[in-house]
Structure formats: structure tokens, C-alpha cells
BAMAR-400719 format. One record per residue (C-alpha): x, y, z; residue number from 1. Coordinates in Angstrom, 3 decimals, padded with zeros to 6 digits. Example, Ala and Ser with C-alpha at 12.3 -4.5 7.8 and 13.67 -1.06 7.14 Angstrom:
! residues 2
          X          Y          Z     k
    012.300   -004.500    007.800     1
    013.670   -001.060    007.140     2
//
This chain:
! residues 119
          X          Y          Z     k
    000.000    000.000    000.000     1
    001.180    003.532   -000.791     2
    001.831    006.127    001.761     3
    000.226    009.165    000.887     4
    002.464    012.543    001.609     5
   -001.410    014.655    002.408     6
   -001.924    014.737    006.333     7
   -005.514    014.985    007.558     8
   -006.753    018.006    009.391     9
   -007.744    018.321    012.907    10
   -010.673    019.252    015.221    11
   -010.440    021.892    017.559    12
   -012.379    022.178    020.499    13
   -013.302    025.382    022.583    14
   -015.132    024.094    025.708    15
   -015.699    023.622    029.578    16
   -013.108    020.968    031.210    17
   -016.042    018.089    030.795    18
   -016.120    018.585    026.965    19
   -012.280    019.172    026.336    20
   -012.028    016.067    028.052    21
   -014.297    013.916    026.220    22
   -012.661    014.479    023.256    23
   -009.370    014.165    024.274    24
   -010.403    010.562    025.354    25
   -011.768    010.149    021.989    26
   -008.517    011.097    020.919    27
   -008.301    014.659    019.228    28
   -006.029    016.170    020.976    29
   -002.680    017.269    018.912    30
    000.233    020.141    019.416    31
    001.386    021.275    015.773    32
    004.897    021.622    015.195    33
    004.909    024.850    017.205    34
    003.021    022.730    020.133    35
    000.165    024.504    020.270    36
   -002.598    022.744    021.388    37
   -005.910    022.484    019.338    38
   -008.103    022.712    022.344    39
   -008.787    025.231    024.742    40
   -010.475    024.534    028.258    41
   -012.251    027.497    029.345    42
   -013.381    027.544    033.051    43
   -014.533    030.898    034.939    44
   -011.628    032.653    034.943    45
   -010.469    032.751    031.418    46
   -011.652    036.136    030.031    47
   -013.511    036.793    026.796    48
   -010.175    038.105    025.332    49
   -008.636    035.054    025.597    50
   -011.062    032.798    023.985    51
   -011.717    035.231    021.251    52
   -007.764    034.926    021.022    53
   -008.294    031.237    020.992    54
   -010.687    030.847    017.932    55
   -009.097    033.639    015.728    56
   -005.958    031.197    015.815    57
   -007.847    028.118    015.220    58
   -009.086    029.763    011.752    59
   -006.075    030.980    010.822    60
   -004.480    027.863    011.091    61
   -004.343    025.441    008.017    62
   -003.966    022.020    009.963    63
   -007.547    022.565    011.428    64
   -010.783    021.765    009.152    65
   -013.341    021.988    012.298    66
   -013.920    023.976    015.114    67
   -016.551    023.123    018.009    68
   -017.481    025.337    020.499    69
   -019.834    025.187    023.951    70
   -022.838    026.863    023.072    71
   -022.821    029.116    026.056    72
   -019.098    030.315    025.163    73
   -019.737    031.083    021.859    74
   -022.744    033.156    023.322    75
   -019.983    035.332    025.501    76
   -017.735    035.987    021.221    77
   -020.871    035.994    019.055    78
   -019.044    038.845    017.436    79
   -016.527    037.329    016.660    80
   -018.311    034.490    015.769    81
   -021.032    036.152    013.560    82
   -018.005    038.250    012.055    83
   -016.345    034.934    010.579    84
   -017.633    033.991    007.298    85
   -015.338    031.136    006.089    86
   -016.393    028.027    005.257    87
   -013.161    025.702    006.414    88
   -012.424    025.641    008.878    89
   -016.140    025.000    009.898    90
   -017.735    026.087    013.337    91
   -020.057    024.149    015.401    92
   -021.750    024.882    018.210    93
   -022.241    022.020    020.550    94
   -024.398    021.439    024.071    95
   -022.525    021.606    027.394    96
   -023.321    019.150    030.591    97
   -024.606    022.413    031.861    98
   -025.879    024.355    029.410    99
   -028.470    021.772    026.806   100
   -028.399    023.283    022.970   101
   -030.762    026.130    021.791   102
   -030.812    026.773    018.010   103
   -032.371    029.715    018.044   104
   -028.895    030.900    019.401   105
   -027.278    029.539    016.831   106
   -026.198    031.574    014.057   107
   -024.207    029.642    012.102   108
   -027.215    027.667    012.035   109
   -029.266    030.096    011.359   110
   -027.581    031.090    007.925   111
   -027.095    027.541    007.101   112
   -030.275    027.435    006.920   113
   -030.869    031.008    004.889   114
   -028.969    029.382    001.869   115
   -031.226    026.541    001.906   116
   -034.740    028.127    002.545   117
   -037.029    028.655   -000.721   118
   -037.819    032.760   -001.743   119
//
């Protein structure tokens, strides 16, 4: 079999320390070659400049293809969030343990769904 020179991307994952955990177990944690992580735990001290620090260097990085976010954080950057109109690398916004999922505070969702609606 031929070994292919393309590398895959990575997820990222903004979150609360239950959520960055889960998917570390699941296995997507990485450094890059400058060993920065592609995860960020967020807890009650971390300010708002930090995460928004946080996701604009997940998109500008080229090894990442997804981004997923706690719901409730992306609430506290939907700025910067609604400001970021790139499709790759894509951003989802996921449920907490503590906070349960509300699309109607989605807005990535909520222009997904603009391209797809019928004028």
C-alpha cells in the first residue's frame, strides 16, 4: 500500500473541562509543530479576550478543518463568531453538561439554513 504525503486536518475544540475532556479521550487532541494545542479549556476565569484569542488562531491555522465550540461560550464571542464567514475551517456549536443546545442561538445555524430556505 502507498503512503500518501497529504496529512488529515484536525478538530479543535473550545469548551468547559467536561467537553475538552471527552474528546481528548476520543482522541483529538494534537500540538502542531509549534506545540500549540488544538483545544482550549475554558473555566470561569479565562476572560472573553482570551477565547476570542483562541478561535481567531484556530481559523487561521491550516492544519484545522473543524472547530466546536460550547454553546454558552460562543454566546460570551458571538461577534466574533457572527463576524467569521469562512467556510473551512467549519464552526459548530455544541451542548454543554450544563448548558443543553438552543438553536435559536445559533447563528451559524441560522444562515445555514438562509442558503437553503425557498424565496
Amino acid at each position: 500500500m502507498a503512503h500518501s504525503s497529504v496529512k488529515g486536518k484536525l478538530i479543535a475544540v473550545i469548551g468547559d473541562e467536561d467537553t475538552c475532556t471527552g474528546f481528548l479521550l476520543g482522541g483529538v487532541g494534537e500540538l502542531n509543530k509549534n506545540r500549540q494545542p488544538n483545544f482550549m479549556v475554558v473555566d470561569k476565569n479565562t476572560s472573553i479576550s482570551d477565547i476570542e484569542d483562541c478561535f481567531k488562531a484556530f481559523v487561521s491555522r491550516p492544519d484545522i478543518a473543524i472547530i466546536l465550540i460550547n454553546q454558552n461560550i460562543a454566546e460570551e464571542i458571538r461577534m466574533t463568531l457572527d463576524a467569521y464567514t469562512q467556510p473551512i475551517p467549519s464552526v459548530l456549536e455544541i451542548p454543554s453538561k450544563e448548558h443543553p443546545y438552543d438553536a435559536s442561538k445559533d447563528s451559524i445555524l441560522r444562515r445555514a439554513k438562509g442558503v437553503f430556505v425557498a424565496e
